[in-house]
Backbone as ProteinMPNN parsed JSONL, in Angstrom:
{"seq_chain_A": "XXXXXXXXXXXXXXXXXXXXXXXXXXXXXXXXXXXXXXXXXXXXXXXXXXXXXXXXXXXXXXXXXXXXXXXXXXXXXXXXXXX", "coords_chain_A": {"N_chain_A": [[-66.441, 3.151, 42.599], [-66.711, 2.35, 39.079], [-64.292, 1.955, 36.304], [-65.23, 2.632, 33.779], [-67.441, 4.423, 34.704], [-66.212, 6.197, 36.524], [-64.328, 7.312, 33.876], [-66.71, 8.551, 32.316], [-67.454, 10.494, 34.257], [-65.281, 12.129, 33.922], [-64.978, 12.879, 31.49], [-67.417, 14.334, 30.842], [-68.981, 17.169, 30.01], [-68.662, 20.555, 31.685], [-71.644, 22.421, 32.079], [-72.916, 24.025, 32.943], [-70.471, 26.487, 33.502], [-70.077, 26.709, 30.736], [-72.265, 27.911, 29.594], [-72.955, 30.06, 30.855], [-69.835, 31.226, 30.509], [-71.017, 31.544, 27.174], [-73.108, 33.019, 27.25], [-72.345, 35.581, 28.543], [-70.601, 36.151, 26.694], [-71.963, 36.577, 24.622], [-74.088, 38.992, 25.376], [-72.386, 40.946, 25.794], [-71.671, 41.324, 23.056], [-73.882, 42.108, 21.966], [-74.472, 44.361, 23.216], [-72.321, 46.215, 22.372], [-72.68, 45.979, 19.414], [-75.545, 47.198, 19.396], [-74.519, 49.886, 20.806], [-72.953, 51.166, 19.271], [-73.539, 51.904, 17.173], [-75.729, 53.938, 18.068], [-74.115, 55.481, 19.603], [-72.997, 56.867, 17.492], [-74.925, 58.129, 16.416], [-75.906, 59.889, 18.307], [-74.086, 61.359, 18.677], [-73.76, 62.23, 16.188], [-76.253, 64.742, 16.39], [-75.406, 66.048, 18.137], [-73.637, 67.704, 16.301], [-71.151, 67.13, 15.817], [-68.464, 66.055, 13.128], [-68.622, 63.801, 10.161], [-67.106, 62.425, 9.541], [-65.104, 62.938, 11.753], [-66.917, 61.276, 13.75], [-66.753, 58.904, 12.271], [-64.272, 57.952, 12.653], [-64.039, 57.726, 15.763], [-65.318, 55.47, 15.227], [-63.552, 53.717, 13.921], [-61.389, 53.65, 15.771], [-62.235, 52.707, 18.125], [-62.321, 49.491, 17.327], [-59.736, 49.316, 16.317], [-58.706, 49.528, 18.907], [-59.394, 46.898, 20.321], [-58.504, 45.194, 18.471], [-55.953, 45.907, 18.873], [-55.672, 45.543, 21.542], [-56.14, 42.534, 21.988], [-53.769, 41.061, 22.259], [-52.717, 41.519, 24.34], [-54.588, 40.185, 26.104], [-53.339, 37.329, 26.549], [-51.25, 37.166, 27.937], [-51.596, 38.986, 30.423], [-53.704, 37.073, 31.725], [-52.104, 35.043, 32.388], [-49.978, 36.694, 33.692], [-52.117, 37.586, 36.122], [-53.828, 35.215, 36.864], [-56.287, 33.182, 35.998], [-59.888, 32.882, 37.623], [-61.086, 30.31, 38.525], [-63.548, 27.778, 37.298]], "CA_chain_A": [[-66.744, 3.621, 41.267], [-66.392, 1.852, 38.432], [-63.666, 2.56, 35.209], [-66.238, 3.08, 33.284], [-68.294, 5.13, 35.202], [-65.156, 7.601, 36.678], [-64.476, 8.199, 32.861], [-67.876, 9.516, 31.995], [-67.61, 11.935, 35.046], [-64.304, 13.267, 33.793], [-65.081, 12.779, 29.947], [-68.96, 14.882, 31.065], [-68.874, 18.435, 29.901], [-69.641, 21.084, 32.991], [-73.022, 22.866, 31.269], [-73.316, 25.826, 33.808], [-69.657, 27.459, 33.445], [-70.326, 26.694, 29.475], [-73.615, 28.444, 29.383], [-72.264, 31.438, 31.786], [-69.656, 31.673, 29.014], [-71.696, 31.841, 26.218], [-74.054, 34.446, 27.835], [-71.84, 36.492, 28.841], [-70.116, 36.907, 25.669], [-73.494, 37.22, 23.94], [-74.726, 40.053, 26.295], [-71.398, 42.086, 25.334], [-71.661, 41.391, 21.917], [-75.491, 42.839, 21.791], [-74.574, 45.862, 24.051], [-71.838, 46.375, 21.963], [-73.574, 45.814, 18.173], [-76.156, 48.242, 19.216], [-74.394, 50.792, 21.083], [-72.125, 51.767, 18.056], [-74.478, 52.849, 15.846], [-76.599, 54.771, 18.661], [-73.21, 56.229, 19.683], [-72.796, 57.653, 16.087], [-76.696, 59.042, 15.911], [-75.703, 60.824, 19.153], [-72.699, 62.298, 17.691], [-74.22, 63.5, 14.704], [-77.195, 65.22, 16.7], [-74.94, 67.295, 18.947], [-73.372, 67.994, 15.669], [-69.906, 66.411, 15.148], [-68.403, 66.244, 11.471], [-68.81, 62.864, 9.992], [-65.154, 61.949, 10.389], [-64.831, 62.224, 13.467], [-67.947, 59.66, 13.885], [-65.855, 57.566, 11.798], [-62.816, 58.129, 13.518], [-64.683, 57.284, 16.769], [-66.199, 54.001, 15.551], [-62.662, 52.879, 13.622], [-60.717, 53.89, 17.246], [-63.068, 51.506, 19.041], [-62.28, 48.275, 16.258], [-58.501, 49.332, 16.45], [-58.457, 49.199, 20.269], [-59.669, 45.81, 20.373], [-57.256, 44.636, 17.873], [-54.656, 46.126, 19.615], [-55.688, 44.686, 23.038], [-56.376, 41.35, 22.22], [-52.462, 39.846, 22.275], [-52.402, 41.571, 25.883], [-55.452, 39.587, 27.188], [-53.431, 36.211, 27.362], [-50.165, 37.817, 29.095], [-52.494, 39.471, 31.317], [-54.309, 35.94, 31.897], [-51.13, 34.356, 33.002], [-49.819, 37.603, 35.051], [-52.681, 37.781, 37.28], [-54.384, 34.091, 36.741], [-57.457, 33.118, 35.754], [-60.809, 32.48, 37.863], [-61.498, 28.683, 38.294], [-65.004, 27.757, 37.648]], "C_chain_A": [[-66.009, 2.741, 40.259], [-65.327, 2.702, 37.054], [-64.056, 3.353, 34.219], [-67.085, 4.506, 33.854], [-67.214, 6.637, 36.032], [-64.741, 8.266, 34.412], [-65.255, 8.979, 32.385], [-67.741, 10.479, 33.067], [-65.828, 12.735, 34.285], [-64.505, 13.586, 31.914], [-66.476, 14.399, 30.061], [-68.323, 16.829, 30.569], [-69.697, 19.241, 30.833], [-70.029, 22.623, 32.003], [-72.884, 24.052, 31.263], [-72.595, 26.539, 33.589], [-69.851, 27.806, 31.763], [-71.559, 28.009, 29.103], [-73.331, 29.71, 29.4], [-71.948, 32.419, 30.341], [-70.165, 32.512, 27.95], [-72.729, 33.321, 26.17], [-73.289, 35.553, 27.664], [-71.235, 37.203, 27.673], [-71.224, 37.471, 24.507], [-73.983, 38.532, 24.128], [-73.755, 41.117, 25.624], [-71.315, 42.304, 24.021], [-72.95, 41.993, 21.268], [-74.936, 43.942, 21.867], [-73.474, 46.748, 22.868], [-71.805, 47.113, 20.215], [-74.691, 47.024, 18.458], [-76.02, 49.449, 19.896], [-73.612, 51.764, 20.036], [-73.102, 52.31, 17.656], [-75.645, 53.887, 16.545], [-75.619, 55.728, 18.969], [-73.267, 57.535, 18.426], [-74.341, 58.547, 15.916], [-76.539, 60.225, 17.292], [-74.934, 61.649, 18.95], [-73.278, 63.259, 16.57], [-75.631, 64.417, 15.272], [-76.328, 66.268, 17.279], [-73.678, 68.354, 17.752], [-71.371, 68.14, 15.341], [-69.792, 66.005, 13.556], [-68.87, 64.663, 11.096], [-67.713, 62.585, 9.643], [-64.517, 62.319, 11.395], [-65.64, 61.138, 14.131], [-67.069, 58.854, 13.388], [-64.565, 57.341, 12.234], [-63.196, 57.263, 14.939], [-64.74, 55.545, 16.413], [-64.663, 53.073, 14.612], [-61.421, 52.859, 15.104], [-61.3, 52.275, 17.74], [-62.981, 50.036, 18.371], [-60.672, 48.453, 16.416], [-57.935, 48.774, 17.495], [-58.332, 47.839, 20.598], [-58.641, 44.831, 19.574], [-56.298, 44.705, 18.832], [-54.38, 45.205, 20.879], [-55.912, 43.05, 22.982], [-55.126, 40.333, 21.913], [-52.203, 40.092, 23.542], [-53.142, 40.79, 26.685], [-54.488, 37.992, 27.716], [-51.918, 36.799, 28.661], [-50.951, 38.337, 30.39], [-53.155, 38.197, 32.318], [-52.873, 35.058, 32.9], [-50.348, 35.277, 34.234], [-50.765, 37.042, 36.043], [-54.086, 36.177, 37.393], [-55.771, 34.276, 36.373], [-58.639, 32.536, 36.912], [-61.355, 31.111, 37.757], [-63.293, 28.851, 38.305], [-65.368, 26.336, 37.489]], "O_chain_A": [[-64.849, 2.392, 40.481], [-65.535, 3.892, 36.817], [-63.548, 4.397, 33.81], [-67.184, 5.52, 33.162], [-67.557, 7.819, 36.018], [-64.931, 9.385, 33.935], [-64.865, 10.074, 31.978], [-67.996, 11.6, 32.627], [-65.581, 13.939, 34.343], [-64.067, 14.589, 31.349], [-66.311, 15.379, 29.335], [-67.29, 17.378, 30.952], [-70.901, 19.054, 31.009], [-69.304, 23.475, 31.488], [-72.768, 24.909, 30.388], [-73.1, 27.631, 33.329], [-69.8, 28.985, 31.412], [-71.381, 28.894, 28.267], [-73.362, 30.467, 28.429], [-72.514, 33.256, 29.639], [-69.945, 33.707, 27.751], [-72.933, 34.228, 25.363], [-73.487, 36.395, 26.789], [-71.245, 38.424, 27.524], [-71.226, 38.48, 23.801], [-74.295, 39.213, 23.15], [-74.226, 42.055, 24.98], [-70.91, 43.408, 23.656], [-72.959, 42.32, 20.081], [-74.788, 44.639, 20.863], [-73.819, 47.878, 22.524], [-71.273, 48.149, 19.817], [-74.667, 47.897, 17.591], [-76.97, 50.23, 19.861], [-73.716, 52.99, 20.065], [-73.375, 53.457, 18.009], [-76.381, 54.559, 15.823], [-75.948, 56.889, 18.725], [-73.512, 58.737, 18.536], [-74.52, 59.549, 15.225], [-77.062, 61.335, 17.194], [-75.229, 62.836, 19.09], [-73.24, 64.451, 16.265], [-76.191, 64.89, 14.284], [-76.528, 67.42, 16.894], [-73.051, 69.348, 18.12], [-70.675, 69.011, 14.818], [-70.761, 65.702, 12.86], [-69.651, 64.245, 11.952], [-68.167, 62.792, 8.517], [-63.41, 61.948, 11.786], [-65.182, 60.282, 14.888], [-66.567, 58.018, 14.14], [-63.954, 56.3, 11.99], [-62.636, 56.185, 15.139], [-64.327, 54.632, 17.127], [-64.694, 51.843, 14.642], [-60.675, 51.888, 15.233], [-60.825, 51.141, 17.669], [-63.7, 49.243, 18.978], [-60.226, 47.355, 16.75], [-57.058, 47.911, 17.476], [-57.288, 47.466, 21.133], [-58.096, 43.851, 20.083], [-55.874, 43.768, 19.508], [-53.432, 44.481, 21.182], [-55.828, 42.407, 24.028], [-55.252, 39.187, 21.482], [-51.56, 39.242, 24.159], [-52.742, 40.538, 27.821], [-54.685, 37.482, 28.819], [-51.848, 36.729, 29.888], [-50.635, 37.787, 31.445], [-53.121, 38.324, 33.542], [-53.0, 34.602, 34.037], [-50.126, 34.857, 35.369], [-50.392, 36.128, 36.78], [-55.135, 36.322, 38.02], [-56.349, 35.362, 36.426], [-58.259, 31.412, 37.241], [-62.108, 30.855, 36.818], [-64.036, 29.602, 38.936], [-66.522, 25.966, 37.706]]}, "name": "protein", "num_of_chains": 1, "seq": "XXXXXXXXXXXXXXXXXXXXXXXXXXXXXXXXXXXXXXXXXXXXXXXXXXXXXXXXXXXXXXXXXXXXXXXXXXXXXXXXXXX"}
């Protein structure tokens, strides 16, 4: 192999784990985007106040805050998945 030709394989961006990626966070970000607001239409049918719906759907935006300085500690505890 040439100098040339080993740099382009390590320079090459790999597509498939990229793609995966992208999907995957897509998919959760749909399911996510339209389960809230079906959540809340279910809530208010079985007849919950409308603060506690909002309580509900600022909980679920808090959580995520909260949890997202544990994901890299977590990441380094128990390693990450090579792909």
């Amino acid at each position: 192999m040439t100098v040339d030709t080993q740099q382009e394989v390590e320079e090459r961006v790999h597509w498939l784990p990229m793609i995966a990626a992208i999907s995957s966070i897509s998919v959760v970000g749909i399911a996510i985007g339209l389960g809230m607001p079906l959540l809340s239409v279910i809530l208010e049918t079985r007849g919950h106040s409308a603060s506690m719906i909002g309580f509900n759907t600022a909980v679920a935006g808090l959580a995520s805050i909260a949890g997202a300085p544990l994901a890299t500690p977590l990441a380094m505890r128990f390693g990450v998945a090579r792909t």
